[in-house]
Each structure stands twice: as structure tokens, then as C-alpha cells.
N, CA and C of each residue as an Amber inpcrd file, in Angstrom:
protein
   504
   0.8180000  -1.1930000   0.0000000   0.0000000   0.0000000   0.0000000
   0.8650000   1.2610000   0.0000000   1.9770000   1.4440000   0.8180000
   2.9130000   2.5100000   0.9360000   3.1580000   2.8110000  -0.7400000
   4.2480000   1.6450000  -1.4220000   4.2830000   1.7920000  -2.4510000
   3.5520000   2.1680000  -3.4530000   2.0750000   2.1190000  -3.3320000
   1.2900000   2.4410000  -4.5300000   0.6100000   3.6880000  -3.8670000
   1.2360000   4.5870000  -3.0600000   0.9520000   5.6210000  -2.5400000
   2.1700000   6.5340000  -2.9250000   2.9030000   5.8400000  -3.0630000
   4.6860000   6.5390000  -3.4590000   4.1390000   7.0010000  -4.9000000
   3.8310000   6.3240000  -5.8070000   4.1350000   5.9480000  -6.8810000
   2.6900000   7.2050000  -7.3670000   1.7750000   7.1420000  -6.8270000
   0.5780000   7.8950000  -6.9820000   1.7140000   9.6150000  -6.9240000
   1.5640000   9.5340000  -6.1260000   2.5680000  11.3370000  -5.4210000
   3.6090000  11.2410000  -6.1960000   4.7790000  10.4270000  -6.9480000
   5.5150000  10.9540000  -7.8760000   4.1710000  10.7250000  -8.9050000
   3.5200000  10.3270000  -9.5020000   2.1370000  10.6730000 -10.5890000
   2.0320000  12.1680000 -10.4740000   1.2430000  12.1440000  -9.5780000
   0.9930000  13.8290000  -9.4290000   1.7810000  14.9140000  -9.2240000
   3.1190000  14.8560000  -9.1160000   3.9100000  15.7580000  -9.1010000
   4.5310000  15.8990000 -10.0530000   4.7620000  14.3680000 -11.3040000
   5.1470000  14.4100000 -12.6320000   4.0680000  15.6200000 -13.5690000
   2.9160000  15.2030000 -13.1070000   1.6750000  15.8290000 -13.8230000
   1.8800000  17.4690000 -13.9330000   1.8090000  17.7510000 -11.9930000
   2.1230000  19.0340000 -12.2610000   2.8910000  19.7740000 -13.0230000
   4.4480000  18.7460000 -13.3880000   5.4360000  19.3210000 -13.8900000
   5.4440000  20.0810000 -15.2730000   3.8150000  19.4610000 -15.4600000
   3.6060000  19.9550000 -17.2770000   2.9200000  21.0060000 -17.1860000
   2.8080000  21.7130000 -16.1380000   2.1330000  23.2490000 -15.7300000
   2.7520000  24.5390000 -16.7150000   2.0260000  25.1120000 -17.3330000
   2.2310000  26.2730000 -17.9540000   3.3160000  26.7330000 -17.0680000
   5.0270000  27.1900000 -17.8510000   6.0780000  28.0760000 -17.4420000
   6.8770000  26.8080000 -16.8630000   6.7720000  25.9950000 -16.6310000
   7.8930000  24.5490000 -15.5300000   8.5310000  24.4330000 -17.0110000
   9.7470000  24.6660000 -17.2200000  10.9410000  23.5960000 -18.3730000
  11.0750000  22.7190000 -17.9070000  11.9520000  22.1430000 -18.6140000
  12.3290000  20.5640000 -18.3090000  12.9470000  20.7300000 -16.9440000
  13.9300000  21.2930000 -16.7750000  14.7240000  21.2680000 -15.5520000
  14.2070000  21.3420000 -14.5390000  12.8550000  22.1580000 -14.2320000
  11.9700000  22.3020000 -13.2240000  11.0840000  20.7780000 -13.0440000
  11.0320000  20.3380000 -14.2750000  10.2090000  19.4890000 -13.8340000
  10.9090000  18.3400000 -12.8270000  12.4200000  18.3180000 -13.5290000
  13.2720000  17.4940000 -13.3070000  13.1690000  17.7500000 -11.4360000
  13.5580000  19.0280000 -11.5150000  13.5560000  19.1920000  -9.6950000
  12.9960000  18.8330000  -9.0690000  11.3920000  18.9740000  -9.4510000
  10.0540000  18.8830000  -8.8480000  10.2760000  17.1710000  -8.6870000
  10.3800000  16.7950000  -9.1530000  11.0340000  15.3920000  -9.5990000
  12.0000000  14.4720000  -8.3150000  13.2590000  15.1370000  -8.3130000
  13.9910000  15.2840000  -8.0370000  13.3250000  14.6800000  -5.9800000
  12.6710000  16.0400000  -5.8870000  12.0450000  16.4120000  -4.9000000
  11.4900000  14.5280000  -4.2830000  10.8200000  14.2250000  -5.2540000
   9.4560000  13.2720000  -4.6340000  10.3830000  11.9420000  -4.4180000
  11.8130000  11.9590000  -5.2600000  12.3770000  10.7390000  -5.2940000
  12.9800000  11.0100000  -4.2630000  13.4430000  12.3200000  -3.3980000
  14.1420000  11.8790000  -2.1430000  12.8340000  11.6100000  -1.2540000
  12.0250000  12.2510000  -1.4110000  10.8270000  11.7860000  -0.1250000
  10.6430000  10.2140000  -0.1620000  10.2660000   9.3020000  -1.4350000
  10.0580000   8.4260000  -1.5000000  10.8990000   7.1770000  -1.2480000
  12.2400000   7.4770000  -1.8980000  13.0740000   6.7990000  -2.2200000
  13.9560000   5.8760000  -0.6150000  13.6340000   6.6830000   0.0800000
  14.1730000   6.4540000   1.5520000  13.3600000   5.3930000   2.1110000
  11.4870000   5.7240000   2.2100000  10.8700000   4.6850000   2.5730000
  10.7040000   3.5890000   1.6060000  10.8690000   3.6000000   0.3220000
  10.8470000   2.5620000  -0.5910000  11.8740000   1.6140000  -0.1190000
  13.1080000   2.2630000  -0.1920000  14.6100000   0.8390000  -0.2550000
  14.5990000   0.5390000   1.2600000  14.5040000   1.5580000   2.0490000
  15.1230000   1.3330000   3.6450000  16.3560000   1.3690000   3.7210000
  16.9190000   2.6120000   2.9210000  18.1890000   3.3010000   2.7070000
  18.2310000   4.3200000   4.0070000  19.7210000   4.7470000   3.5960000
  19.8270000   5.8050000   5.2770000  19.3550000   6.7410000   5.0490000
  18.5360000   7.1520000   5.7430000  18.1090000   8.6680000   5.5380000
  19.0010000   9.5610000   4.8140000  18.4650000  10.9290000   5.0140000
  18.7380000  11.7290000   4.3880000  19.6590000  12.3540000   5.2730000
  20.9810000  13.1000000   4.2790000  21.3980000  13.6120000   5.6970000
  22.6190000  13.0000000   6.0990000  22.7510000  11.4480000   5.9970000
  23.8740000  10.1990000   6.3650000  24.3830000  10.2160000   5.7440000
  25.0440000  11.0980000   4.7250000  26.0180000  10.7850000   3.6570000
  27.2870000  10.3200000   4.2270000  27.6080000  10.8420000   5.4870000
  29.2740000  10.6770000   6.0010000  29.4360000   9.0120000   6.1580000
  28.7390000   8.1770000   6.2930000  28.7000000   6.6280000   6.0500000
  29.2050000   6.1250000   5.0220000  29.1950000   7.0920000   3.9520000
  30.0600000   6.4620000   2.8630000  31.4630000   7.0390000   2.9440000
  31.8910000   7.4770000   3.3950000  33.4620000   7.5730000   3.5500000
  34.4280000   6.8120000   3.7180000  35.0200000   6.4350000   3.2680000
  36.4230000   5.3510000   2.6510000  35.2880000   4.2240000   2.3050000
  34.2370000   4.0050000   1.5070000  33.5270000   3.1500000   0.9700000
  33.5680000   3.9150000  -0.3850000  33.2260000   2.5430000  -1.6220000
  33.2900000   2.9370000  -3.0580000  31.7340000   3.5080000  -3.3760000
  31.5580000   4.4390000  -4.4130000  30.4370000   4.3430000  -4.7770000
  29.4420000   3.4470000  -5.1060000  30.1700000   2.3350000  -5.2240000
  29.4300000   1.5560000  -5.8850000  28.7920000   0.2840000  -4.5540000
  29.6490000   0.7200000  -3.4260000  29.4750000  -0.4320000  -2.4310000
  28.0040000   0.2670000  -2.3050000  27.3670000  -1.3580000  -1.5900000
  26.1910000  -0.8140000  -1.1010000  26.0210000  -0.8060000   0.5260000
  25.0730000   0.1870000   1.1830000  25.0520000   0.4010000   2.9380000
  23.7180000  -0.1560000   2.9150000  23.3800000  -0.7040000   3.4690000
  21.6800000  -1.0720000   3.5790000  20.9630000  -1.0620000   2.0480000
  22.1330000  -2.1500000   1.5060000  21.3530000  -1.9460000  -0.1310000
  21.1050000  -1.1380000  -0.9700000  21.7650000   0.1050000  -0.4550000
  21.8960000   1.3310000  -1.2560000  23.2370000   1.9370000  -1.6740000
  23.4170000   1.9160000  -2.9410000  25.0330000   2.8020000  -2.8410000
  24.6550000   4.0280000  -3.4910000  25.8570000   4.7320000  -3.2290000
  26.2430000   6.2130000  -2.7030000  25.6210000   6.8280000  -3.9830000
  25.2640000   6.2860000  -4.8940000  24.9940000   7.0970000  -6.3630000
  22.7910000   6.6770000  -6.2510000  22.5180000   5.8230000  -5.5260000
  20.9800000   5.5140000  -5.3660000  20.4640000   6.3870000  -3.7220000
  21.4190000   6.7440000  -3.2660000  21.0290000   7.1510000  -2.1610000
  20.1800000   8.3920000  -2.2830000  18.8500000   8.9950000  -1.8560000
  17.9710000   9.5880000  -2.6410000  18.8660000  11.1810000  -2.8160000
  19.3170000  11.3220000  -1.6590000  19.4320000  12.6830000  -1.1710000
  20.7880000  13.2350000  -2.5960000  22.1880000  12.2250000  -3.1630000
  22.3940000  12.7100000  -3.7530000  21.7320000  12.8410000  -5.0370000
  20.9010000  11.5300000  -5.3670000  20.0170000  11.7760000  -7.1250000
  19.5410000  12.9910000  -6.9730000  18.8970000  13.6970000  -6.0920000
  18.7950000  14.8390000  -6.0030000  19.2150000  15.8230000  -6.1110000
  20.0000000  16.2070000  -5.4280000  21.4250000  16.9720000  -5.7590000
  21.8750000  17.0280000  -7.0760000  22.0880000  16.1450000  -7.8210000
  23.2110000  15.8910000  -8.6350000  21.6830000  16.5190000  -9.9770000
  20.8200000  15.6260000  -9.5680000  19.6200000  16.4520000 -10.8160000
  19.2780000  18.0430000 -11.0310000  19.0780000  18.0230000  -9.8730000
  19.0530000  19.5690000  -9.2260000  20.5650000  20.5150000  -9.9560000
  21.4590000  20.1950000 -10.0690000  22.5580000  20.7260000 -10.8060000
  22.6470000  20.9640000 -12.2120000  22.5230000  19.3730000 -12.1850000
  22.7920000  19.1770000 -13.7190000  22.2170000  19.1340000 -14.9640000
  22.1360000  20.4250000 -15.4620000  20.6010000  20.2800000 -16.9510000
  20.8310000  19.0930000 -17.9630000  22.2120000  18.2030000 -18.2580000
  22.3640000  17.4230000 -19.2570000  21.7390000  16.5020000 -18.7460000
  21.2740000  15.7040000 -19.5160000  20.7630000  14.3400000 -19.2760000
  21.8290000  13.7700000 -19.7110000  22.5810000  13.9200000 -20.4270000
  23.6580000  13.1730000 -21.0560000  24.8250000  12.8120000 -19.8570000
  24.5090000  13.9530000 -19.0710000  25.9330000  14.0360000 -17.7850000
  25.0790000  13.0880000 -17.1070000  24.1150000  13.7550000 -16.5620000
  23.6000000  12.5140000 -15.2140000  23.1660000  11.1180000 -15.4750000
  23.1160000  10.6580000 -17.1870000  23.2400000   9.5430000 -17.2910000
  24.7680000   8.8270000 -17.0470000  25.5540000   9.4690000 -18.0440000
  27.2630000   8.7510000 -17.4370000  27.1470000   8.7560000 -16.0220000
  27.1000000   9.9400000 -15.0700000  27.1850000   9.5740000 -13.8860000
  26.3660000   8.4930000 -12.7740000  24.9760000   8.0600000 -13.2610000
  24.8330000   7.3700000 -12.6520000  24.5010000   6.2460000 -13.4310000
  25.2190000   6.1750000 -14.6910000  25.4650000   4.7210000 -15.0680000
  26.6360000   4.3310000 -15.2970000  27.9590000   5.0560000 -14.7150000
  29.4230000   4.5500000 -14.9570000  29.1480000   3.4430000 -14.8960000
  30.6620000   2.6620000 -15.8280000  30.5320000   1.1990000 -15.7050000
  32.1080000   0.5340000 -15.4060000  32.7220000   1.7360000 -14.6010000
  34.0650000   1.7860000 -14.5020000  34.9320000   1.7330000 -13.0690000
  35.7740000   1.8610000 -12.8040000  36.3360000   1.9240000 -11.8630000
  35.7100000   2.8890000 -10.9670000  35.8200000   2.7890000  -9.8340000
  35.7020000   4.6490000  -8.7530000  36.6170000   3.7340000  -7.5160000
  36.6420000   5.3810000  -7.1820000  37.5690000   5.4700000  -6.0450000
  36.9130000   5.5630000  -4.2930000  37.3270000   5.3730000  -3.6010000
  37.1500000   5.5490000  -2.2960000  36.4980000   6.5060000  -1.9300000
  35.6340000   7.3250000  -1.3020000  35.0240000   8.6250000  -1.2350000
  35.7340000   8.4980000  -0.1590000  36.2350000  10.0350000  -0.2130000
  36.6670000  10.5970000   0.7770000  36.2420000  12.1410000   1.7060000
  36.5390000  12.8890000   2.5150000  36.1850000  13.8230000   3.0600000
  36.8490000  15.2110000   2.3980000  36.7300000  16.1360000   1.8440000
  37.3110000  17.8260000   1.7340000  36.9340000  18.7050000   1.4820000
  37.3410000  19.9200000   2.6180000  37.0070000  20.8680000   2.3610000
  35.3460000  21.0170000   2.8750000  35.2290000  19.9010000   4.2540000
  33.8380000  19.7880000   4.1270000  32.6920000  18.8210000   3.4680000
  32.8400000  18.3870000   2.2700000  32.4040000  17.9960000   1.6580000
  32.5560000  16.2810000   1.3140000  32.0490000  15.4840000   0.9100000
  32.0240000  14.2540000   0.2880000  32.4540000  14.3280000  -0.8440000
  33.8560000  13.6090000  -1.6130000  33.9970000  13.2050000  -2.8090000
  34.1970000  12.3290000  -3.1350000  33.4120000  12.0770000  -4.6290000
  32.9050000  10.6670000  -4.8540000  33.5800000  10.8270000  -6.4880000
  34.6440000   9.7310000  -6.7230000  34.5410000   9.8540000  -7.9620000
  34.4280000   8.3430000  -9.0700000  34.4110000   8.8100000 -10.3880000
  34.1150000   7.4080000 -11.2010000  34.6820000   7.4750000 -12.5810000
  34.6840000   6.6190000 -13.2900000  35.0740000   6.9760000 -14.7100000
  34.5860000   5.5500000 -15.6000000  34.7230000   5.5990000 -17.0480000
  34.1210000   4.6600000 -17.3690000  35.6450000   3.5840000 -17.8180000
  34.4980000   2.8570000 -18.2550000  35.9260000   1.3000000 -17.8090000
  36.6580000   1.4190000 -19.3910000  38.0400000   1.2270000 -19.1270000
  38.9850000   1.1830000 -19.9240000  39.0870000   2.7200000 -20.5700000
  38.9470000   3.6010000 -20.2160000  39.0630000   4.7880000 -20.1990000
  39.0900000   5.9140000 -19.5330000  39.3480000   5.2850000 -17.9720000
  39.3140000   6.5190000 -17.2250000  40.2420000   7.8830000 -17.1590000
  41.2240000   8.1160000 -17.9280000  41.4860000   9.4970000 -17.9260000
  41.1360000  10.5560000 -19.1840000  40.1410000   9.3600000 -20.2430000
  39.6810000  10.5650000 -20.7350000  37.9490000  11.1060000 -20.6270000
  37.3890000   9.7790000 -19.7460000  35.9070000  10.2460000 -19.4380000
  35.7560000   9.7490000 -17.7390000  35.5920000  10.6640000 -16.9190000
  35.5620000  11.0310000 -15.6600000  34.4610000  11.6530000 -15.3260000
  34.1000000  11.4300000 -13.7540000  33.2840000  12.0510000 -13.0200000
  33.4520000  12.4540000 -11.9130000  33.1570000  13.7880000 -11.1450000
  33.2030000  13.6370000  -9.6490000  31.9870000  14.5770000  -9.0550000
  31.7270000  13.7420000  -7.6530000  30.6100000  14.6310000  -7.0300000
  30.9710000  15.2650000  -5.8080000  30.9860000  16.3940000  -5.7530000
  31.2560000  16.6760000  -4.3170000  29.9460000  17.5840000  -3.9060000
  29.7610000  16.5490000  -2.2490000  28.4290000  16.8590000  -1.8540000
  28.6210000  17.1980000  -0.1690000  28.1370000  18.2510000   0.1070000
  27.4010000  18.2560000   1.2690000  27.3210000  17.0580000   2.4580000
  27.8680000  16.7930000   3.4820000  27.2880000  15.8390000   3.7570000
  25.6560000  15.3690000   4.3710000  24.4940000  16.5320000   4.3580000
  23.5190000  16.4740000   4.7470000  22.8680000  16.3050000   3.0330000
  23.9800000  16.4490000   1.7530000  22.8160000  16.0780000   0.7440000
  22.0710000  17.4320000  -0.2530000  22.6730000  18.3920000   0.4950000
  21.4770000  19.7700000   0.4870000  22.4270000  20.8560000  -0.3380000
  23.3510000  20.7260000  -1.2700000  24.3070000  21.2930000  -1.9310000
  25.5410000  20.3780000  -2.8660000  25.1920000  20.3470000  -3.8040000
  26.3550000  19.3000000  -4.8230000  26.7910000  19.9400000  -6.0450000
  28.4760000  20.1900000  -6.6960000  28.9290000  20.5620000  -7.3160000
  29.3100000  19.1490000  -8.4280000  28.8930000  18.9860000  -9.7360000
  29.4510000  17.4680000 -10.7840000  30.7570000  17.8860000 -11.4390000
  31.3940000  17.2890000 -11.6250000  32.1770000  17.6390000 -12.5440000
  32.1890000  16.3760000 -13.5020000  32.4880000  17.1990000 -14.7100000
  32.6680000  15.9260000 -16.2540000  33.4310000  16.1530000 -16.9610000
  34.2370000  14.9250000 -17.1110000  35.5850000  15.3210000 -18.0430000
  34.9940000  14.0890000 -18.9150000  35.0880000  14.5590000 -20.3640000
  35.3660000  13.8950000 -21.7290000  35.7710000  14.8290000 -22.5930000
  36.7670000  13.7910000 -22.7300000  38.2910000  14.5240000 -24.1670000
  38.4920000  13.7190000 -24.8400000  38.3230000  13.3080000 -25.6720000
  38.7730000  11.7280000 -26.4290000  40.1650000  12.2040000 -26.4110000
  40.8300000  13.3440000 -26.8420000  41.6980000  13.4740000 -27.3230000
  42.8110000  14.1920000 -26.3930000  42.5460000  14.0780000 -25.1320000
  43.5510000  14.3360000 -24.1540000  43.3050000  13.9460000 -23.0490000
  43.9750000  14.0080000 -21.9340000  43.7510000  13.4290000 -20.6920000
  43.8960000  14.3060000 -19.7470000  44.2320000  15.7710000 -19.9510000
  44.4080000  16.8180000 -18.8650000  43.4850000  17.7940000 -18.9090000
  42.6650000  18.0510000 -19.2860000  41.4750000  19.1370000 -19.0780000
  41.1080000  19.8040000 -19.9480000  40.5380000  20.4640000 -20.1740000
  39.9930000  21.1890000 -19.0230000  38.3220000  20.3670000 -18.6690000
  37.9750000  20.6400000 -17.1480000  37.0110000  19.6380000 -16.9400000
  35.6240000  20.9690000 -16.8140000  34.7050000  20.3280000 -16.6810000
  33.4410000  21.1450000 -16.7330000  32.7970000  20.6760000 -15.7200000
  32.3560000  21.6120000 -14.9290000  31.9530000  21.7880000 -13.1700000
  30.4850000  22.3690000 -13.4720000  29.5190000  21.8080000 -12.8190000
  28.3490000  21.8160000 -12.8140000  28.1220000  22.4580000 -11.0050000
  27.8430000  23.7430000 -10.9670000  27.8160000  24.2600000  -9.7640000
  26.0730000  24.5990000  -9.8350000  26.0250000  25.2200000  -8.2610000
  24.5450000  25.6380000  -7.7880000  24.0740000  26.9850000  -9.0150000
  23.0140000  27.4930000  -9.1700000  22.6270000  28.4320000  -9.6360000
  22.3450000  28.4740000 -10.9000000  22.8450000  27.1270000 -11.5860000
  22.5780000  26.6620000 -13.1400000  23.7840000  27.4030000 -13.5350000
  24.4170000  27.3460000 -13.4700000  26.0420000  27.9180000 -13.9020000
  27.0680000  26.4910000 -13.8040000  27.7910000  26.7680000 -15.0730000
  29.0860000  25.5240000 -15.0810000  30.2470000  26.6890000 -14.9520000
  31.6020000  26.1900000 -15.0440000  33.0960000  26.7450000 -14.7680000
  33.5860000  25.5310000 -15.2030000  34.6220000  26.1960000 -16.1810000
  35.7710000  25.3910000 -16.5710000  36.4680000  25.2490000 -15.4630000
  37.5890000  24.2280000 -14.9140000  38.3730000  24.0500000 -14.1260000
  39.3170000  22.9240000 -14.8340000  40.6590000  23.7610000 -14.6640000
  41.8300000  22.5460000 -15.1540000  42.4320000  21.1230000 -14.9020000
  42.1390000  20.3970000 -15.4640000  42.2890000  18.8030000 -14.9420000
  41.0790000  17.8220000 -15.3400000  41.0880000  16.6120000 -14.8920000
  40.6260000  15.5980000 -15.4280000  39.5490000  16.4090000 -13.7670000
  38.4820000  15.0080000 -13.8870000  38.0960000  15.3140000 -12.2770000
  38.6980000  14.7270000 -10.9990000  38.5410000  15.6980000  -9.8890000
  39.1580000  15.0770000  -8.9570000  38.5980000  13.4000000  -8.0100000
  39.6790000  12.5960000  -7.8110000  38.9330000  11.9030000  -6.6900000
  39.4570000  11.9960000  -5.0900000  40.2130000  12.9020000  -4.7480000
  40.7550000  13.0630000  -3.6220000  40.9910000  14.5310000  -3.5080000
């Protein structure tokens, strides 16, 4: 019953999303929104908020059946940032190596890349550890391996920054 109550409320909040003036990106948020409400009581993932649990764990490990890239609070985040669909698909369908998340500057970083190519297509997330602020970065160069990478910050604004992405 929960579930087909989940599933009703992302319905109706998809619906709304087709409201005169919502773009895609809004809808995406609005979106965004219902999958962290839901997504927590659906899996019986850690709340929201617990990100620091994944620290020296891979993205890909799972904590209560959830890893660090399904956990609601960053799909959120990371949607909420990122207008490509093209980015937030690589990122949450790498099929490659990642590294250890670690702690800086405050923040959670999580990084990934795809397999047999990680220094010329890369990812990194650095998040908040309550979930509530996330910067992406995406590096693809076919044709080099040093940068410049493209940073997906708050406010719908990107920044070039030099280098592949970071994982430490």
C-alpha cells in the first residue's frame, strides 16, 4: 500500500510538472524532490542527511542496499545541478572503476570513470554531507587526458576548471 501511494505522489507531481512556465529542468527538480521523499521509505536506505557513512567506501558499495549514487538525497542533488541528461546519465550509469570517497574541504567526494578509459571520461561529485548542496564535474576529451574539466555548480552555472576530475 505505501508503495502504490509513493508511486501515486511521484504521478501527481510528474503531472504538475507539465504546468504552464515549468521547463524541463523544473520538472526534473520537482522530480527530483518526490524521489528523495520516497526513495528512503521505498529501499530502507539511510536517511537523508547520512552521507558521512560512505566515507572510505566505493560508490558503488552498497550500505543497507543502497550505494552512494541511489542514495535519494544525492540523485537529487546531482539532478538539481545538472541540466544534461547526457551528464547525469554517465554519472549514474558509470561502468568503470571509482575510487574511495573521501572527506574535503567539508564535503564528500565521490569519484568514477568509465571502464577502460578513465582518464579521458571522468566524473566527480562533491556533496554536502547532509545532501542539500552538490557541485558534478565531467571530463570527456577523447583526445587528451588533462582538461579542461566542466563543473556543474549551484545556480545553473558551469566553470571550466583545469584537470581531469578530482577523486581526492
Amino acid at each position: 500500500m505505501v508503495r502504490s501511494g509513493l508511486a501515486m505522489a511521484l504521478g501527481l507531481a510528474l503531472s504538475a510538472c507539465g504546468g504552464a512556465g515549468m521547463d524541463g529542468n523544473a520538472a526534473d527538480n520537482a522530480a527530483a524532490k518526490v524521489i528523495t521523499a520516497t526513495d528512503n521509505v521505498a529501499t530502507g536506505g539511510p536517511a537523508p542527511g547520512a552521507l558521512d557513512v560512505w566515507t572510505g567506501k566505493h560508490p558503488s558499495e552498497k550500505i543497507d542496499g543502497v550505494t552512494f549514487l541511489g542514495q535519494p538525497s544525492v540523485k537529487a542533488a546531482v539532478i538539481a545541478v545538472v541540466p544534461s541528461g547526457k551528464v547525469r546519465d554517465f554519472v549514474f550509469g558509470y561502468n568503470g572503476p571509482d575510487a574511495p570517497i573521501v572527506k574535503k574541504d567539508g564535503r564528500l567526494l565521490a569519484w568514477g570513470c568509465e571502464a577502460h578509459n578513465c582518464g579521458y571520461h571522468n566524473w566527480s561529485i562533491a556533496i554536502t554531507p547532509d545532501g542539500s548542496n552538490a557541485e558534478v564535474c565531467f571530463y570527456q576529451d577523447d583526445a587528451k587526458a588533462d582538461g579542461p574539466s566542466t563543473w556543474y555548480v549551484a545556480g545553473g552555472k558551469t566553470e571550466q576548471r583545469p584537470g581531469n576530475c578530482p577523486s581526492q
